[in-house]
ROVORO-629642 format. One record per atom (N, C-alpha, C): atom name; x negated, y negated, z negated. Coordinates in steps of 0.1 Angstrom, whole numbers. Atoms other than C-alpha are relative to their C-alpha. Layout:
- atom_x_y_z
- CA_X_Y_Z
...
END
This chain:
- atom_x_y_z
- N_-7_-11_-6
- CA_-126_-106_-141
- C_4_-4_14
- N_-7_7_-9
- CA_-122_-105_-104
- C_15_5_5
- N_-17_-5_-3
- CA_-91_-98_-82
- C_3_14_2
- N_-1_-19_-2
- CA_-95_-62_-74
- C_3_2_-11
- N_-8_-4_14
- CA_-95_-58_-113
- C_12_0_-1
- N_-14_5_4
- CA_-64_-79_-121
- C_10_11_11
- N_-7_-7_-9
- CA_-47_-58_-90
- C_0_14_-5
- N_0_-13_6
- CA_-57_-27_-106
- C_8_0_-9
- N_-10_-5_15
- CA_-44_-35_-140
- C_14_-3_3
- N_-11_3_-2
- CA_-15_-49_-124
- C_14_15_9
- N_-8_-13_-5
- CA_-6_-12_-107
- C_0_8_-9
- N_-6_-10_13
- CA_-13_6_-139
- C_14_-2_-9
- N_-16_6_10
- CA_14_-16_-156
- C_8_6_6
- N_-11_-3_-8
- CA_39_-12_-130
- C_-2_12_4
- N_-4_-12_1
- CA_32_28_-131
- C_6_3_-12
- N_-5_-3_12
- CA_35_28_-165
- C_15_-1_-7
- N_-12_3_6
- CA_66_10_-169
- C_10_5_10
- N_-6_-9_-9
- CA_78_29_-136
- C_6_14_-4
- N_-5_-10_9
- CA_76_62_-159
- C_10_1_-13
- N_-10_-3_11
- CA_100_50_-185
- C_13_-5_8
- N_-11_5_-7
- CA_127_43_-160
- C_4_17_-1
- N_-5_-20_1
- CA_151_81_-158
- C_-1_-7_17
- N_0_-3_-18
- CA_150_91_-122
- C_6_10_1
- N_-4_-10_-4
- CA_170_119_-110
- C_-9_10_10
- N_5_-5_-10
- CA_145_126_-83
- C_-11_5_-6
- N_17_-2_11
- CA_115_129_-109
- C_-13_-6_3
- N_6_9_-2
- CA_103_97_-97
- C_-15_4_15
- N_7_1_-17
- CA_85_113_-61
- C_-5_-15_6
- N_2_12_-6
- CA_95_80_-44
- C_-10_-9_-5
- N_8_11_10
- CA_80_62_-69
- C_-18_3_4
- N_15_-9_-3
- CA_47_82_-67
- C_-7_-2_15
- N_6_8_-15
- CA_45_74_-34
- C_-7_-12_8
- N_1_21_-3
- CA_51_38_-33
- C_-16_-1_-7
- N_11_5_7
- CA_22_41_-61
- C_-14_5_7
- N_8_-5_-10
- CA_1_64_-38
- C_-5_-8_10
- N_2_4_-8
- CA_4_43_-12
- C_-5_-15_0
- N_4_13_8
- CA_-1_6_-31
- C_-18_1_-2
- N_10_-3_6
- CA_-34_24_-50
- C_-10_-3_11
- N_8_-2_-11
- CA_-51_35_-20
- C_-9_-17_4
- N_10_11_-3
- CA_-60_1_-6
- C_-5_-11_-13
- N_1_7_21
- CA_-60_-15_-47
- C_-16_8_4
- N_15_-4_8
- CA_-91_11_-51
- C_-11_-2_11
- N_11_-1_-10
- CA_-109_7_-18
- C_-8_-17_-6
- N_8_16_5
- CA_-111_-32_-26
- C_-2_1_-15
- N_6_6_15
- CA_-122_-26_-64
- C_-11_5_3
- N_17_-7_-1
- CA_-152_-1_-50
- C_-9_-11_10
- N_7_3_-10
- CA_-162_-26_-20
- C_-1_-13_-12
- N_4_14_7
- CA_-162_-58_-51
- C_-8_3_-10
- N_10_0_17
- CA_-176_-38_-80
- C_-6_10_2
- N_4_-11_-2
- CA_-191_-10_-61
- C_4_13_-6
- N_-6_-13_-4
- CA_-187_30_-60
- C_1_5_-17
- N_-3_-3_16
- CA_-190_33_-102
- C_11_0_-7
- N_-14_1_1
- CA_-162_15_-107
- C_12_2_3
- N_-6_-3_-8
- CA_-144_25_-81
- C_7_15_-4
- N_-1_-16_8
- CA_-151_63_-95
- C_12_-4_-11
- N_-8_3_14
- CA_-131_48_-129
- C_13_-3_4
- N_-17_4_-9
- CA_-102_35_-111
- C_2_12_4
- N_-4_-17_-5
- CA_-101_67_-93
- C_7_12_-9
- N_-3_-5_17
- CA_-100_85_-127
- C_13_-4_-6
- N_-14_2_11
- CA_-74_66_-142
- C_10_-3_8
- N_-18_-3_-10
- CA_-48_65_-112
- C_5_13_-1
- N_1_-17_-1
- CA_-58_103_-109
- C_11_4_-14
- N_0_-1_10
- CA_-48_102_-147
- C_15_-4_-2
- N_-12_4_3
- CA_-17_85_-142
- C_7_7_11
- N_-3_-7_-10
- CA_-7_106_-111
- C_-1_13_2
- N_8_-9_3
- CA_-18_136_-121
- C_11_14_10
- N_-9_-18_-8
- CA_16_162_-106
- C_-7_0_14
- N_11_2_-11
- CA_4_146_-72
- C_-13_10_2
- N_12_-5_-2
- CA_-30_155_-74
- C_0_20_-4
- N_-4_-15_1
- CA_-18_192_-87
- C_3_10_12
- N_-4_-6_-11
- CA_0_200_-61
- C_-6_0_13
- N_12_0_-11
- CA_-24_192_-35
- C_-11_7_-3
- N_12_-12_-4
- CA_-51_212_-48
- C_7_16_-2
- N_-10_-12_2
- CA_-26_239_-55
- C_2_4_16
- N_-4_-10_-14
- CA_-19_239_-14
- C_-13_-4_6
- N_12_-3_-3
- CA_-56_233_-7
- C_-2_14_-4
- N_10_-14_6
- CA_-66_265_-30
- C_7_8_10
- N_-12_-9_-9
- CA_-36_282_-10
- C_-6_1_10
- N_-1_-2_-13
- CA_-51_276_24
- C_-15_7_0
- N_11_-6_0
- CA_-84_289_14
- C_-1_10_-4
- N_4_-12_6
- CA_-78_321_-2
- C_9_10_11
END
C-alpha cells in the first residue's frame, strides 16, 4: 500500500470520528477543514494510482461529504434554471 492510500484512509478515519463529536455548528468547519485536506489527498492518490482510483476516492469522500456536495448542486441547478 502506498502513501496516497494510507493518507486517504487516514482522512476517512479522522471524518468519521469527526462526525461522532456534537457540534453546535453542524460540523461546517469541520467539512471544510475536510474539504480542504481531501482535495490535495485525492489529487496525489489519482497522479500514484491513476484516474480509477482516484474516481473511488472521489466516491467515498463524496459519500462521506455528501450535505456539501448537495448544496452545491442545489445552487448550480439554481443558476441554470
Amino acid at each position: 500500500m502506498n502513501l496516497s492510500i494510507l493518507l486517504a484512509a487516514a482522512w476517512a478515519i479522522i471524518a468519521n470520528l469527526g462526525a461522532l463529536l456534537p457540534s453546535k455548528r453542524k460540523h461546517w468547519p469541520f467539512a471544510y477543514f475536510l474539504i480542504a485536506v481531501g482535495v490535495p489527498i485525492l489529487g496525489f492518490v489519482t497522479y500514484q494510482n491513476g484516474p480509477w482510483i482516484g474516481l473511488l476516492v472521489l466516491a467515498a469522500g463524496m459519500s462521506v461529504l455528501r450535505w456539501p456536495i448537495y448544496y452545491l448542486w442545489k445552487r448550480i441547478k439554481s443558476r441554470f434554471q
